[in-house]
Biopython code that builds the backbone (N, CA, C, O; Angstrom):
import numpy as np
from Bio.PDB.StructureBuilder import StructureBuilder

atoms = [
    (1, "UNK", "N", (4.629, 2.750, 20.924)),
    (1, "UNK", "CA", (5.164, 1.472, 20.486)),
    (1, "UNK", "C", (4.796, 0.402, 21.497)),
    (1, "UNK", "O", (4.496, 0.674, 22.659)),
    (2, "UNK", "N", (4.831, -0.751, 21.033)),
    (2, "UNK", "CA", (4.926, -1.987, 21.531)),
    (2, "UNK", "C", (5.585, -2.376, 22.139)),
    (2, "UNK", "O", (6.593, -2.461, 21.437)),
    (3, "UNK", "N", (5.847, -2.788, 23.204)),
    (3, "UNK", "CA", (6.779, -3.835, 23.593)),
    (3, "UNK", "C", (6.744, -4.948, 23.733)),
    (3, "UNK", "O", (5.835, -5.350, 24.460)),
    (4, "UNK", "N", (7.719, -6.027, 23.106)),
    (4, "UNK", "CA", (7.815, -7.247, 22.665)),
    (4, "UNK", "C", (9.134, -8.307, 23.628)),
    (4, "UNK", "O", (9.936, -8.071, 24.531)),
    (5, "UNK", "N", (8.891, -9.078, 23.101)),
    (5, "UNK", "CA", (10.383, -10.065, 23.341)),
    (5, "UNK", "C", (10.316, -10.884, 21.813)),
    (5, "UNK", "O", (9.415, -11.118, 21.007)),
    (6, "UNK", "N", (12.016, -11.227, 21.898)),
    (6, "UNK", "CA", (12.268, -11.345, 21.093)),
    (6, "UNK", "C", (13.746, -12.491, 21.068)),
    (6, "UNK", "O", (14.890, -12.075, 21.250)),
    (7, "UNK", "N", (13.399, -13.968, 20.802)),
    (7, "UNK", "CA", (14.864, -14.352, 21.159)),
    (7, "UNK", "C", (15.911, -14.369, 19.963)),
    (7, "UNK", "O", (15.622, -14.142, 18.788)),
    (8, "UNK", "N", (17.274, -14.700, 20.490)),
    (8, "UNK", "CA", (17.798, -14.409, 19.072)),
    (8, "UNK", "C", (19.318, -15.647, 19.560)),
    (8, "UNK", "O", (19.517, -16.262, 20.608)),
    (9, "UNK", "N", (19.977, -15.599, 18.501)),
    (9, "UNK", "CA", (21.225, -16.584, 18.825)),
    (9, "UNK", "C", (22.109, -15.616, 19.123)),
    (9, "UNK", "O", (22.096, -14.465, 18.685)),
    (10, "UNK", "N", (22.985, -16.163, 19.978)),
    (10, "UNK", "CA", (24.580, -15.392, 20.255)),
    (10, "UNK", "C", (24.847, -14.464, 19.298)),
    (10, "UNK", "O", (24.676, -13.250, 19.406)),
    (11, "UNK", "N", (25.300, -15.098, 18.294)),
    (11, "UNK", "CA", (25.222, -14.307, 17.134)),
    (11, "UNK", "C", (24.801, -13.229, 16.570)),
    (11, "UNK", "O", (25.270, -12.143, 16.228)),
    (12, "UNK", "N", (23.735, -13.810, 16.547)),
    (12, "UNK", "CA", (22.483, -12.684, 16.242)),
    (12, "UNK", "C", (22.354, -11.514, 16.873)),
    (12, "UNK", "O", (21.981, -10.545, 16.211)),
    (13, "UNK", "N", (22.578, -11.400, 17.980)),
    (13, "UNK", "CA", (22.800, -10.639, 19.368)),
    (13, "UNK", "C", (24.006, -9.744, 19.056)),
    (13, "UNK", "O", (23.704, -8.570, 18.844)),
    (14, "UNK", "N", (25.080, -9.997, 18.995)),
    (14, "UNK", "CA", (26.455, -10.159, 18.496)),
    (14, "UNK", "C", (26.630, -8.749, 17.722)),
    (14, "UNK", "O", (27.099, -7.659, 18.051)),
    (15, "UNK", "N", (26.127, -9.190, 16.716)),
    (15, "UNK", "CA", (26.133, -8.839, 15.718)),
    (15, "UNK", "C", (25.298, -7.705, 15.215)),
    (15, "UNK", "O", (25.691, -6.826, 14.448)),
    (16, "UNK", "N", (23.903, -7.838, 15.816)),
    (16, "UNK", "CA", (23.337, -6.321, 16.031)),
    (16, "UNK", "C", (23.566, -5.069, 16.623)),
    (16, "UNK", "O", (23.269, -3.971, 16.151)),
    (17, "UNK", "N", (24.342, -5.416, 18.133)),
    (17, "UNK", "CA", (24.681, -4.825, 18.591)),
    (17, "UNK", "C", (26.105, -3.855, 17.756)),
    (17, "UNK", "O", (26.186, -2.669, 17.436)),
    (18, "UNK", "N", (27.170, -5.127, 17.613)),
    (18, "UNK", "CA", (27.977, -4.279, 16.822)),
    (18, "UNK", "C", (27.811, -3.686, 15.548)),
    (18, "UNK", "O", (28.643, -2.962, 15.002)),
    (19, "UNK", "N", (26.743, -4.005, 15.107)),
    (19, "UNK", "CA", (25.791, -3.127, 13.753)),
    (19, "UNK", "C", (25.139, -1.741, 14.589)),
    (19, "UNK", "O", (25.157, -0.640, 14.039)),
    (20, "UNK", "N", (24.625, -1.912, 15.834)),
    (20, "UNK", "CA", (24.356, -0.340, 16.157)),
    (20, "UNK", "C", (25.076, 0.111, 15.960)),
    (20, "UNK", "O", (25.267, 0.877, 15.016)),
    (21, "UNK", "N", (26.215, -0.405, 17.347)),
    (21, "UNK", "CA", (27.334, 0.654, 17.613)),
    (21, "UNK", "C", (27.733, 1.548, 16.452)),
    (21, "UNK", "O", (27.742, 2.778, 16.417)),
    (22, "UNK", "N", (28.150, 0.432, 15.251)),
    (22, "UNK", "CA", (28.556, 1.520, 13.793)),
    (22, "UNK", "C", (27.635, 2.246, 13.747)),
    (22, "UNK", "O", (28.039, 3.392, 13.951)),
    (23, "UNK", "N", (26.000, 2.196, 13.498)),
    (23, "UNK", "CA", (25.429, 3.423, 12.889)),
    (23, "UNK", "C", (24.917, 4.302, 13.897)),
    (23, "UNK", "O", (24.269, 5.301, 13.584)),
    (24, "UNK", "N", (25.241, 3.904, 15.454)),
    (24, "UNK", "CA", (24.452, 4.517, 16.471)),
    (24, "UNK", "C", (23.064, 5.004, 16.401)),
    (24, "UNK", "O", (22.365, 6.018, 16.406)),
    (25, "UNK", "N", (23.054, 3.750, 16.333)),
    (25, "UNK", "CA", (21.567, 3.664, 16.643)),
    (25, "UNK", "C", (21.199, 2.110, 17.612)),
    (25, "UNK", "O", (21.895, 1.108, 17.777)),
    (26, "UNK", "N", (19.906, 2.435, 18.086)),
    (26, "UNK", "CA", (19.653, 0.924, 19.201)),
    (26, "UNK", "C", (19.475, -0.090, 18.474)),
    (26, "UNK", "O", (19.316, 0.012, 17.257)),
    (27, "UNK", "N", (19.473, -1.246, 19.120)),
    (27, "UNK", "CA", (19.530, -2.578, 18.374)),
    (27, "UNK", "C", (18.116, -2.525, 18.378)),
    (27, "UNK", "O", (17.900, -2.723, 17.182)),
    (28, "UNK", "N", (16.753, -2.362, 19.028)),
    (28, "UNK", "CA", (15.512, -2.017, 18.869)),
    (28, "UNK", "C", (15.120, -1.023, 17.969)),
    (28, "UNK", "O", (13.956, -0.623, 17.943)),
    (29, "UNK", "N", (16.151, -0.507, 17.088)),
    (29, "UNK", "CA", (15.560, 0.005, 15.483)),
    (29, "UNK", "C", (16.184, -0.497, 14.944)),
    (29, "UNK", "O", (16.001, -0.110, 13.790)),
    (30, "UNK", "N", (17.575, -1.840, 14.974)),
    (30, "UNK", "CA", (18.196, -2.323, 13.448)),
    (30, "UNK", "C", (16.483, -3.356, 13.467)),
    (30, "UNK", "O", (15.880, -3.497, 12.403)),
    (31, "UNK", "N", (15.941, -3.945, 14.737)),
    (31, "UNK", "CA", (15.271, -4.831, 14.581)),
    (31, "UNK", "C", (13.825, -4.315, 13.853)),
    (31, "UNK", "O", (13.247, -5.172, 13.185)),
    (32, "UNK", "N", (13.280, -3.135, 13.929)),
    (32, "UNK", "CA", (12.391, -2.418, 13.548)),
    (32, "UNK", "C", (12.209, -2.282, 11.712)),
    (32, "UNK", "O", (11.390, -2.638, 10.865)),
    (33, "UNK", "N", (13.416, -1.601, 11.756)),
    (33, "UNK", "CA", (14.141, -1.585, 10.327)),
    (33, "UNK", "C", (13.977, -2.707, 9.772)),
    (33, "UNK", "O", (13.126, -2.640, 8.886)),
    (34, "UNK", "N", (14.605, -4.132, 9.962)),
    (34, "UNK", "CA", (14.685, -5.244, 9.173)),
    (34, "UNK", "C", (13.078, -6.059, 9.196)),
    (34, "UNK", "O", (12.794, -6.716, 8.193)),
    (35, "UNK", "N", (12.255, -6.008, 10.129)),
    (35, "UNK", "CA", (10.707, -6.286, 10.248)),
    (35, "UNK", "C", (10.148, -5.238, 9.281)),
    (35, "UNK", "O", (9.215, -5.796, 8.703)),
    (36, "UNK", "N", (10.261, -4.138, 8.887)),
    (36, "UNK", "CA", (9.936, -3.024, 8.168)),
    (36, "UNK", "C", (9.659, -3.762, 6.626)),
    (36, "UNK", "O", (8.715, -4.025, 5.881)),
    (37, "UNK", "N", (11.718, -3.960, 6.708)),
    (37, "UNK", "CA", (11.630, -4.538, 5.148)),
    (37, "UNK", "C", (11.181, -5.874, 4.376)),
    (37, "UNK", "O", (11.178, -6.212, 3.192)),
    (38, "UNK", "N", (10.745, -6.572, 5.769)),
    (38, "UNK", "CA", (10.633, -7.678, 5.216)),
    (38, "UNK", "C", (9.106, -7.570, 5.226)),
    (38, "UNK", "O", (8.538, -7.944, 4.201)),
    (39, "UNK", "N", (8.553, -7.229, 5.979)),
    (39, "UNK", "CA", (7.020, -6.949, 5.374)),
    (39, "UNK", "C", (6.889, -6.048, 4.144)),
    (39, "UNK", "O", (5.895, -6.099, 3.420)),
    (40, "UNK", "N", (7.945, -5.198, 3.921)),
    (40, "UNK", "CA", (7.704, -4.429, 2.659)),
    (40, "UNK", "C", (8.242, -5.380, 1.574)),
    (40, "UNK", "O", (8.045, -5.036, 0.409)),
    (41, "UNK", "N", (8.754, -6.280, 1.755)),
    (41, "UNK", "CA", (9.243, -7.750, 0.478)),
    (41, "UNK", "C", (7.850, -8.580, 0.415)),
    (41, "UNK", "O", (7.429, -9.050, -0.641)),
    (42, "UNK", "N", (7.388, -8.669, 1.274)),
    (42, "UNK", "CA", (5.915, -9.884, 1.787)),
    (42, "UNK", "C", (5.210, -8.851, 0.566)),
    (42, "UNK", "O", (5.173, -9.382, -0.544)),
    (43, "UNK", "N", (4.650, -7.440, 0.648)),
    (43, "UNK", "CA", (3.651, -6.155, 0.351)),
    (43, "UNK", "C", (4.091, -6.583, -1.131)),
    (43, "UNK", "O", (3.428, -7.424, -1.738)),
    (44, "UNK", "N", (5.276, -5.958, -1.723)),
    (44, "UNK", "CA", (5.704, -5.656, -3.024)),
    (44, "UNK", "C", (5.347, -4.382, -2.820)),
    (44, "UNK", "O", (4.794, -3.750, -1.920)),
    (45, "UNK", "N", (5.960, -4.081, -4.257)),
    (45, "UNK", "CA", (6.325, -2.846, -4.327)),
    (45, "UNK", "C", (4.529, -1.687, -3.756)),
    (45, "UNK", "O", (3.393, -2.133, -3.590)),
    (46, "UNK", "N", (5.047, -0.124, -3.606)),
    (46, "UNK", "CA", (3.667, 0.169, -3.348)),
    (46, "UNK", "C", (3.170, 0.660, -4.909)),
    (46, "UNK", "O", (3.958, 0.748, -5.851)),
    (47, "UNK", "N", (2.247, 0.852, -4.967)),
    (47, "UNK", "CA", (1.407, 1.971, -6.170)),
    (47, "UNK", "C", (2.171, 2.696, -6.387)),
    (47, "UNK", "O", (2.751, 2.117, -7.305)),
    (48, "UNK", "N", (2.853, 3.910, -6.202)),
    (48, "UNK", "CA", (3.500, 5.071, -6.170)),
    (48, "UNK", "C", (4.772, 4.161, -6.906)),
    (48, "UNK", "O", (4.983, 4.058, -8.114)),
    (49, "UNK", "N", (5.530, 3.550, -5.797)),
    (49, "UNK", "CA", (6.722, 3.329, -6.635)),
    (49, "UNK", "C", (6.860, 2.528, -7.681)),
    (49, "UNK", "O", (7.898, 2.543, -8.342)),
    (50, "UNK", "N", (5.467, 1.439, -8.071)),
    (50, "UNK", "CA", (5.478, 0.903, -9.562)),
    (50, "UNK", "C", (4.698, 2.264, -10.398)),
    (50, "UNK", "O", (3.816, 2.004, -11.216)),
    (51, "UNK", "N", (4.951, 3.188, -10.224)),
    (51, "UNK", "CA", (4.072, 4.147, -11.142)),
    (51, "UNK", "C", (5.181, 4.898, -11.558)),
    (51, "UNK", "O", (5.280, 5.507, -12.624)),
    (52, "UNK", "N", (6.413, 4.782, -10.221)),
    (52, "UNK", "CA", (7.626, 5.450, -10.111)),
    (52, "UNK", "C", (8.410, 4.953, -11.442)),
    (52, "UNK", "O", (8.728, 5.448, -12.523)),
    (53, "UNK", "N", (8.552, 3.675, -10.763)),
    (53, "UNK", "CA", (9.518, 2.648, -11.995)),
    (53, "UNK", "C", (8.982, 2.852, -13.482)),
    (53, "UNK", "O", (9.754, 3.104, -14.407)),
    (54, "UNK", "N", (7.608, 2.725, -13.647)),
    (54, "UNK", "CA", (6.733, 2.889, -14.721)),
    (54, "UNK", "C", (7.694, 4.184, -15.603)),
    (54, "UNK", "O", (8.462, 4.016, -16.550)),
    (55, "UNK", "N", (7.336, 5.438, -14.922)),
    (55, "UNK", "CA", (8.009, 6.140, -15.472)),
    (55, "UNK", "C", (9.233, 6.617, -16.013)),
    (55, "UNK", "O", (9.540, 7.550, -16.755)),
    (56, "UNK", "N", (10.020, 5.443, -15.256)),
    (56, "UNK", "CA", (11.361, 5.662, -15.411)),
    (56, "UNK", "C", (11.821, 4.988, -16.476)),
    (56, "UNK", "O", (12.515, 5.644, -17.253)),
    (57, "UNK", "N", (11.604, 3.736, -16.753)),
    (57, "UNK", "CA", (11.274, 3.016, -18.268)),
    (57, "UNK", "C", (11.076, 3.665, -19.050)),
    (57, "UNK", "O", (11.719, 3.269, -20.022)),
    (58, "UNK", "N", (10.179, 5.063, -19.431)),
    (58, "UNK", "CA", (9.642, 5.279, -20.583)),
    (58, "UNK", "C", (10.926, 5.327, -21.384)),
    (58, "UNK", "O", (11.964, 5.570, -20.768)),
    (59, "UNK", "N", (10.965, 5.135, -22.600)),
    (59, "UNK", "CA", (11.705, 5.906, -23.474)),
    (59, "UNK", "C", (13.190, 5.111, -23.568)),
    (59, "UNK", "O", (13.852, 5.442, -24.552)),
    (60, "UNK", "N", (13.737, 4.218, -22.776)),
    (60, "UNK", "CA", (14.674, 3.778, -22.107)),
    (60, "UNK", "C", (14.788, 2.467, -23.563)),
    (60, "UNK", "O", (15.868, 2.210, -24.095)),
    (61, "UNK", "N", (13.949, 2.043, -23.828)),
    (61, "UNK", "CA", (14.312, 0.775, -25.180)),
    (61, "UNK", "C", (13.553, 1.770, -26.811)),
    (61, "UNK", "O", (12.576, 2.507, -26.943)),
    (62, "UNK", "N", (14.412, 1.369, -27.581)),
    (62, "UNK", "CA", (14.048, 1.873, -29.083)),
    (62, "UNK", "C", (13.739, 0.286, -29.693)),
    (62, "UNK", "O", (14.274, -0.744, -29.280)),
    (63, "UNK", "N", (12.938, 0.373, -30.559)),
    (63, "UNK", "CA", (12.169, -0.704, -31.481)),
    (63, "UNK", "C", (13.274, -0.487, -32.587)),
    (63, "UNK", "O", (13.871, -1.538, -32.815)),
    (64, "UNK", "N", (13.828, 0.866, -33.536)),
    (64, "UNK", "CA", (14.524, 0.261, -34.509)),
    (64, "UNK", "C", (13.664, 1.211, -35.588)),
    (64, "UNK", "O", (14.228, 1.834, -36.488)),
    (65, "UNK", "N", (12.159, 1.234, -35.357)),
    (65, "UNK", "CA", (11.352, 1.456, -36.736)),
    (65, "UNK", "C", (10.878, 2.974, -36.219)),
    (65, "UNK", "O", (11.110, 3.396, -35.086)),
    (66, "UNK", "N", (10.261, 3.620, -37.127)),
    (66, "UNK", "CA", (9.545, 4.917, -36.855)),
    (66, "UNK", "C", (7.969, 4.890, -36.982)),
    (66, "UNK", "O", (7.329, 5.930, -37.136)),
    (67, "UNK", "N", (7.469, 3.833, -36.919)),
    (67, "UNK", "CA", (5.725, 3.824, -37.336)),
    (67, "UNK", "C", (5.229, 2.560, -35.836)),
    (67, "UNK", "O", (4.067, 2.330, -35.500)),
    (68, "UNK", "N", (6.214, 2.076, -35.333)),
    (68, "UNK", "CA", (6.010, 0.694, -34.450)),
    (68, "UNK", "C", (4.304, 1.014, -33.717)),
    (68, "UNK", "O", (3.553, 0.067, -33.482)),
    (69, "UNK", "N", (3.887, 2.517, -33.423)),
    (69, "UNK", "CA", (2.671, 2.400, -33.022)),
    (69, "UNK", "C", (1.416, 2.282, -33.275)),
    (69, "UNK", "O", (0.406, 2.049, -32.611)),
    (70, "UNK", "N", (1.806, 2.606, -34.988)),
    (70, "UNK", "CA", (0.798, 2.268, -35.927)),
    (70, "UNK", "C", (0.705, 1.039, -36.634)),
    (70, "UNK", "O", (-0.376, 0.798, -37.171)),
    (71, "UNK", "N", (1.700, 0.152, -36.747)),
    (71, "UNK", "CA", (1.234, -0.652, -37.371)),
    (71, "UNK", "C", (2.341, -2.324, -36.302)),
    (71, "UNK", "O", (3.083, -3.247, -36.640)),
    (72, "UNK", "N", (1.584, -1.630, -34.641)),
    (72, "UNK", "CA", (2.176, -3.154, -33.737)),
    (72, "UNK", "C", (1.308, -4.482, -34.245)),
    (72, "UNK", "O", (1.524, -5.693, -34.265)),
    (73, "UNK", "N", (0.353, -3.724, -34.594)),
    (73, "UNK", "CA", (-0.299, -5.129, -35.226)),
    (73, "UNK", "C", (0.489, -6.235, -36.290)),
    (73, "UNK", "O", (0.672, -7.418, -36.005)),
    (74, "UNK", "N", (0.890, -5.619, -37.506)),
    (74, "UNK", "CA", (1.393, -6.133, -38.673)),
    (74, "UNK", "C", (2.898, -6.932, -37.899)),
    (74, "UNK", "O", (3.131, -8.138, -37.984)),
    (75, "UNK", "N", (3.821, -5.871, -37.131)),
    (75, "UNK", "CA", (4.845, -6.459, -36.395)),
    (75, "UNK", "C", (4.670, -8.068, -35.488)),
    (75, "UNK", "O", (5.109, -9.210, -35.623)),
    (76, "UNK", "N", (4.085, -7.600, -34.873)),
    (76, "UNK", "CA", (3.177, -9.001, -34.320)),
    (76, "UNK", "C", (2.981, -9.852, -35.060)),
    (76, "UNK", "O", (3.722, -10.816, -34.868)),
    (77, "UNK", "N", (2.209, -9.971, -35.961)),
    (77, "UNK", "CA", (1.887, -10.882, -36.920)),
    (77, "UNK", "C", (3.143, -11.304, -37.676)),
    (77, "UNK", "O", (3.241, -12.531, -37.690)),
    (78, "UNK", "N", (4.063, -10.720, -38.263)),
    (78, "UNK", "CA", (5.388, -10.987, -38.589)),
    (78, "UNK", "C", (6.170, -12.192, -37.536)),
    (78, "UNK", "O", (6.658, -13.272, -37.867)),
    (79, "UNK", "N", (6.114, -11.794, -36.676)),
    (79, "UNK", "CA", (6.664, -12.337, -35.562)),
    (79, "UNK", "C", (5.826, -13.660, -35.107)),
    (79, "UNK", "O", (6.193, -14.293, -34.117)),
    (80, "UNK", "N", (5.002, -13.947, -35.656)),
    (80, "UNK", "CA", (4.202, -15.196, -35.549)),
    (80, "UNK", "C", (3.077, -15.099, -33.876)),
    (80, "UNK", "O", (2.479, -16.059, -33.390)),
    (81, "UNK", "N", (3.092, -13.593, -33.297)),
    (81, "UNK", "CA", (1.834, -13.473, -31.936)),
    (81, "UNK", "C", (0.842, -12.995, -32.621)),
    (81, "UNK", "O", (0.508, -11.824, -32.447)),
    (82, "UNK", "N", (0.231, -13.751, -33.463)),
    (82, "UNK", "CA", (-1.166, -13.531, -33.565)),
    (82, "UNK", "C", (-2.272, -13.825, -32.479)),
    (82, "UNK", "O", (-3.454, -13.578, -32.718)),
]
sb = StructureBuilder()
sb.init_structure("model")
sb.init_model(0)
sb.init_chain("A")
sb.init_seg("    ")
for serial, (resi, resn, name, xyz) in enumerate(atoms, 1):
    if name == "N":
        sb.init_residue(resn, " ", resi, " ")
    sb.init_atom(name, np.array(xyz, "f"), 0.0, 1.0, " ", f" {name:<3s}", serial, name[0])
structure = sb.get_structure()
């Protein structure tokens, strides 16, 4: 690993610390952790887990009809997305 500096407010300070203490762990992994996630918010999701989600959807909404895959065309067109 790296070593860095890093300033922070009273607060901020404060407040991590008493966030270790609860999970015991160092305030140099709550800070690790939260840089983690926020580059993983910047990334989006990875491959795997939109393939994840993908799958988890299937099947999850009903259309109503029993043919909807044969004839999405005609539905569409009903619906005025031509």
């Amino acid at each position: 690993m790296i070593r860095t500096q890093v300033h922070l407010t009273e607060d901020q300070l404060t407040a991590l610390r008493d966030l270790a203490r609860t999970e015991r762990v160092s305030v140099s992994h709550l800070v690790r952790v939260a840089v983690d996630l926020l580059l993983q918010a910047r990334r989006g999701p990875s491959r795997e887990e939109m393939v994840e989600r993908s799958l988890a959807a299937v099947g999850l909404f009903r259309s109503g009809t029993g043919d909807l895959s044969a004839r999405h065309d005609d539905y569409f067109a009903e619906q005025g997305f031509e």
